[in-house]
N, C-alpha and C positions, 0 to 999 in steps of 0.2 A: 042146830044149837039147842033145842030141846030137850034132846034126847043126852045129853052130855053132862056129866060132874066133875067138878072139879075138886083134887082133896090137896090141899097144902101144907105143906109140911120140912124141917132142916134135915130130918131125915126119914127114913122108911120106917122106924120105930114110932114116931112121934106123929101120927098123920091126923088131920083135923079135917072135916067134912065144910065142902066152900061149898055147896052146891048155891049155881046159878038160880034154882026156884027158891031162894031163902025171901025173905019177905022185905020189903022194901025200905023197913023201918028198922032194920037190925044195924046201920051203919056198918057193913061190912061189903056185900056184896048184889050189885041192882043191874036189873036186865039194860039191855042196852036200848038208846032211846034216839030214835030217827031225825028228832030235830034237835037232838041235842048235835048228834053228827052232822045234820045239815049244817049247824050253824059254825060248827067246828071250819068246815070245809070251807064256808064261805069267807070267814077269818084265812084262809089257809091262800088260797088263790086272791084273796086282797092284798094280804101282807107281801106274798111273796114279789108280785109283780108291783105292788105301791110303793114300796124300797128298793126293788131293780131298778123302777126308774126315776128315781130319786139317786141313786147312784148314778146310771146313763148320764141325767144330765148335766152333773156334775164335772163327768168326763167332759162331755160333749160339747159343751156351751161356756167358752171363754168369758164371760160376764158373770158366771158363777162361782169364779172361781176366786172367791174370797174365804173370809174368815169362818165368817157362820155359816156358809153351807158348806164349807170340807166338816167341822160340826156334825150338821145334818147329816151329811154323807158318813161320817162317822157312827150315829146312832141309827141309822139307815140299815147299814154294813151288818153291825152285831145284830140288828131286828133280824135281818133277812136270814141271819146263818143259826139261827136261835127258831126260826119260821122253820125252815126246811128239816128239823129236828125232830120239833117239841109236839106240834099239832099233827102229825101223820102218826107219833108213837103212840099222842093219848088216844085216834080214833082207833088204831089197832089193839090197845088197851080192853079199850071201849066193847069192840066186838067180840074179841075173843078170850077174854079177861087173860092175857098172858101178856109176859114182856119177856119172850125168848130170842133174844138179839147177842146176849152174850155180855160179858162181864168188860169191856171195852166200849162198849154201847154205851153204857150205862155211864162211865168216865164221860164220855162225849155227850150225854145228855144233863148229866148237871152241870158239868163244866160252865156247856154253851148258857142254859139257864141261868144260871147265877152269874157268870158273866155280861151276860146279855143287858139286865138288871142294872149291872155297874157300871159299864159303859152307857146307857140310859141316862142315869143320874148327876155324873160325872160332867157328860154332852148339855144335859139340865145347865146344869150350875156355871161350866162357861161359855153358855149361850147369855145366860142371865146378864153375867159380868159384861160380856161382848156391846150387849145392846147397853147396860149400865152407864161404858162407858162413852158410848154415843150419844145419848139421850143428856147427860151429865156434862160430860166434856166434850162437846161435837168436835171442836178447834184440835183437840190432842187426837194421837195415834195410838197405835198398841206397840210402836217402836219399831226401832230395826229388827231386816227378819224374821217378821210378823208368820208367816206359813211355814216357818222353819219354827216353832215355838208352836204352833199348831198341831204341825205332826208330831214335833215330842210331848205334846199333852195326851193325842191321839194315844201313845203310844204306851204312856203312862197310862191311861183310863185302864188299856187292856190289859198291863202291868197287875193295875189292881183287882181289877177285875177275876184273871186267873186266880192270882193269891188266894183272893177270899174262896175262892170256889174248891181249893184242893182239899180243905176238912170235911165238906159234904161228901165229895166225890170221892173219899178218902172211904167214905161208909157203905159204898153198894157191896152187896150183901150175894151172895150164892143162896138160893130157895132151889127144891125139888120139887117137881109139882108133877102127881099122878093123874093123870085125865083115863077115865072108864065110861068108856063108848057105848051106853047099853041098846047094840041092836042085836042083831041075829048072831053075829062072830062072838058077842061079849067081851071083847079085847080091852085091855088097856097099853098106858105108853105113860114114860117119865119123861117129863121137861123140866128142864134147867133153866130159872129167869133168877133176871136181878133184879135189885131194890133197893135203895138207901135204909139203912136198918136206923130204925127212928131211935131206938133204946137207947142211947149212950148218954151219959155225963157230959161228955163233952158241947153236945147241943145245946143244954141250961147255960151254958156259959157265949156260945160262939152266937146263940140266934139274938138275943138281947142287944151283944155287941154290934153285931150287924146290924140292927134295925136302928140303933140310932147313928152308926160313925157312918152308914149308908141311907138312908133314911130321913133320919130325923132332922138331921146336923145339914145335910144339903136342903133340905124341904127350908129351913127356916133360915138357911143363907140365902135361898132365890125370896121367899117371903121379902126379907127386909131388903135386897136390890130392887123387887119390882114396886116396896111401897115409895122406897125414893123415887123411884124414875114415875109413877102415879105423882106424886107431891110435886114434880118440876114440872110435868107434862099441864097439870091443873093452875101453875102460876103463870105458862109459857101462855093458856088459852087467854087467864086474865087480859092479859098484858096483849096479846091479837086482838083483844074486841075493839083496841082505838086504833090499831094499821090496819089499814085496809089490804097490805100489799097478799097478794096472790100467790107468790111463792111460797112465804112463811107458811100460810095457812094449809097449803099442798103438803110442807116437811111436817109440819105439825099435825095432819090426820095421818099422814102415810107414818110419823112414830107411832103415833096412836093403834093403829092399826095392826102394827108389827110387834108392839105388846098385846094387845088382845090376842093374837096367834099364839106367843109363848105363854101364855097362863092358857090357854086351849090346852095346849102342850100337855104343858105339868101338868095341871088336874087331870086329865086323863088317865098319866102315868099313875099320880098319886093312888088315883081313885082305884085302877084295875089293881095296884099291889096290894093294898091293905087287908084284902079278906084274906091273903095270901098268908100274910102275921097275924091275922086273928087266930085262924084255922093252926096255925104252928101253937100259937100263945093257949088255944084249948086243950091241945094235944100234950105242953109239954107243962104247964101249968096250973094244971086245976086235976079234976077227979070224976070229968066228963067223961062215958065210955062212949056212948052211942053220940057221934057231930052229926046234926042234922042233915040229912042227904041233898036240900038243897045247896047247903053251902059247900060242901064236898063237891059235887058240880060247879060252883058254882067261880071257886079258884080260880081249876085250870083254866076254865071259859074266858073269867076277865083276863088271866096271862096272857092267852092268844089273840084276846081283844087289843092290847097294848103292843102287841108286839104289830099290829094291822096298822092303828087306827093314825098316827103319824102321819102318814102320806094323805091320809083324805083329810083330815082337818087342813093341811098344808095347800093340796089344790081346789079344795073349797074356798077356804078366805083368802089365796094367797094368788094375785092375778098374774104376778111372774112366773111363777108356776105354770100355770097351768097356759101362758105364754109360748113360754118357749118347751111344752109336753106338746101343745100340738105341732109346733115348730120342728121338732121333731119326728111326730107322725106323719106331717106333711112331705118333710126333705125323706124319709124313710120308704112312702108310696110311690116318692115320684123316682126314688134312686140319686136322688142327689148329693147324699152322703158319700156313697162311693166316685162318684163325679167329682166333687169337691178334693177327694183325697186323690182321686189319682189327677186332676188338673195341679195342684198343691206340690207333686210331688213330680212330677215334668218339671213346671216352674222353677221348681228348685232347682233342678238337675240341671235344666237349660242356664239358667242364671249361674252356678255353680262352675258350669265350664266356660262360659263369657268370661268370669271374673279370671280364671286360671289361664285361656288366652291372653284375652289383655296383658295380667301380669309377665307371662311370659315375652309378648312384643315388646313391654317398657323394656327386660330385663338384656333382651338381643340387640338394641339399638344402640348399645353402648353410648348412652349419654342423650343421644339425639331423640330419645322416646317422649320425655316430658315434652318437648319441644314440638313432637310433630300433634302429642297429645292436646296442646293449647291450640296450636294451628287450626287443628279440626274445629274445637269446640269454638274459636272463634266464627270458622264459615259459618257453621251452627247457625249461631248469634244473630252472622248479616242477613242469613238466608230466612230467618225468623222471621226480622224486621222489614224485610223485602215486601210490599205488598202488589201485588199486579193490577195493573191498568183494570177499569171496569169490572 
């Protein structure tokens, strides 16, 4: 890597000197940094597997299978497919200062990102409502076919999600890029990467809009859900200091509790996006050449922190969680998963062909079936209540 320049340029006429020993302070181009990869990585194998199984056991675990964690499972989903992406291009970035994957890549990587985002936010806002309306109105439901209204939110998120992402992804750009190798051969070679061409008009208008109809506008609808359900949760404590009773006081920390989690949540999300819109907001609005180089790091780091940090706040304060994860690990060591499924699916079989006997003998008896069928379940009965001598 030392011995290598990189020159960048739209075409062969126009060619601009990137060299990698440029100086650290020119906002352009800066050696690559071993713990910034470290920590890349460590984001990378967090996120990946702290949303896998957070999906698992969603699958897995029949007692999960409600509102807010298909939710979860849902911002899970986009983290994980946004993970598998985002963090392995920016270390390859990183190393080799190239992004030659191809113009298709580049679709698939903003896509996934700004998608990612949206579905995030989205999952934000009716997790907020979710709890809102528990914490507000325990007594009421969320209605008839409550998981069938789930997945078409699910599905909407993604809906919007793409939307907003085909104008970015709409910009990646074709670059030429000449690499001259200076050892003994003195060779050079052209590569072709892409980019989102930052230049357009049309970003003054679309980044703004995004930051608040994605942004802003969900941030201060979860705001003012979580200050009500704070304001009931604070009258509900009142009113417990003269019942003694044990249950209330149980439901009443365990709400407590499951709010403190979702503003875990969001601030987190909040916090890793925002340098994200500074960094756009100096680029596309002011007369800043040179962004600070920490903050240029400093982005993608918090994006790939947000896309991780979900599952570990979730099985830190969350003891269902992390419940039924080892419940998991256990039935997985000892093989009891597969046990389970194939004992499950005998039963059924076995049962399946009892019931289609049976029916078949009522249907052959010509009339006399019910009859012999009470007969039995009578001896049944006597033979139940029969009890034997000593």
């Amino acid at each position: 890597m030392e011995n290598e320049k990189y020159f960048v340029g739209v075409d062969n006429d126009s060619i601009v000197d990137l060299s990698i020993n440029t100086n650290l302070n020119d906002g352009i181009i800066h050696p690559s940094s071993s713990y910034y990869i470290a920590t890349l990585s460590v984001f990378f194998l967090v996120g990946v597997f702290g949303n896998l199984s957070l999906i698992w056991l969603f699958v897995k675990e029949a007692r999960l299978h409600d509102v807010s964690h298909a939710l979860i499972s849902n911002l899970a989903f986009s983290d994980f497919l946004c993970m598998l992406v985002y963090v392995p291009t920016l270390i390859y970035a990183d190393v080799h200062r190239l992004r030659p994957f191809g113009k298709y890549f580049c679709y698939l990587f903003t896509t996934l990102t700004y998608t990612s985002h949206d579905v995030s936010i989205l999952s934000f806002v009716a997790l907020s409502y979710v709890r809102y309306r528990v914490i507000l109105h325990p007594l009421s439901t969320l209605g008839k076919h409550a998981k069938y209204k789930t997945l078409v939110f699910c599905v909407f998120s993604w809906i919007i999600g793409i939307g907003f992402s085909i104008l970015p992804a709409s910009h990646c750009e074709e670059h030429t890029v000449r690499v001259e190798v200076n050892n003994q051969f003195n060779s050079s070679r052209l590569i072709k990467q892409h980019y989102i061409y930052m230049d357009s008009k049309d970003w003054r208008t679309y980044l703004p809009l995004r930051f608040v109809l994605l942004y802003v506008i969900p941030l201060l609808i979860i705001t003012v859900l979580h200050c009500q359900m704070a304001k009931k949760l604070i009258m509900d404590s009142s009113i417990l200091k003269t019942n003694p009773s044990i249950s209330a006081r149980k439901a009443l920390s365990s709400r407590k509790r499951l709010g403190i989690i979702m503003i875990l949540l969001i601030l987190s999300f909040a916090l890793c996006w925002f340098p994200n819109y500074v960094v756009l907001y100096l680029v596309f609005f002011t007369t800043i050449v040179n962004i600070p180089q920490v903050l240029i790091r400093l982005r993608p780091a918090l994006i790939s922190l947000s896309l991780a940090i979900n599952p570990v706040i979730l099985y830190i304060t969350s003891s269902t969680h992390r419940h039924f994860l080892r419940k998991q690990f256990t039935d997985c060591s000892q093989g009891k998963s597969l046990a389970r499924w194939s004992i499950g699916t005998r039963s059924s079989t076995i049962s399946s062909r009892d019931s289609n006997s049976k029916k078949l003998k009522k249907v052959n008896v010509d009339g006399l079936g019910l009859q012999a069928v009470q007969t039995v379940t009578t001896c049944q009965k006597v033979s139940t209540n029969y009890q034997s001598p000593g």
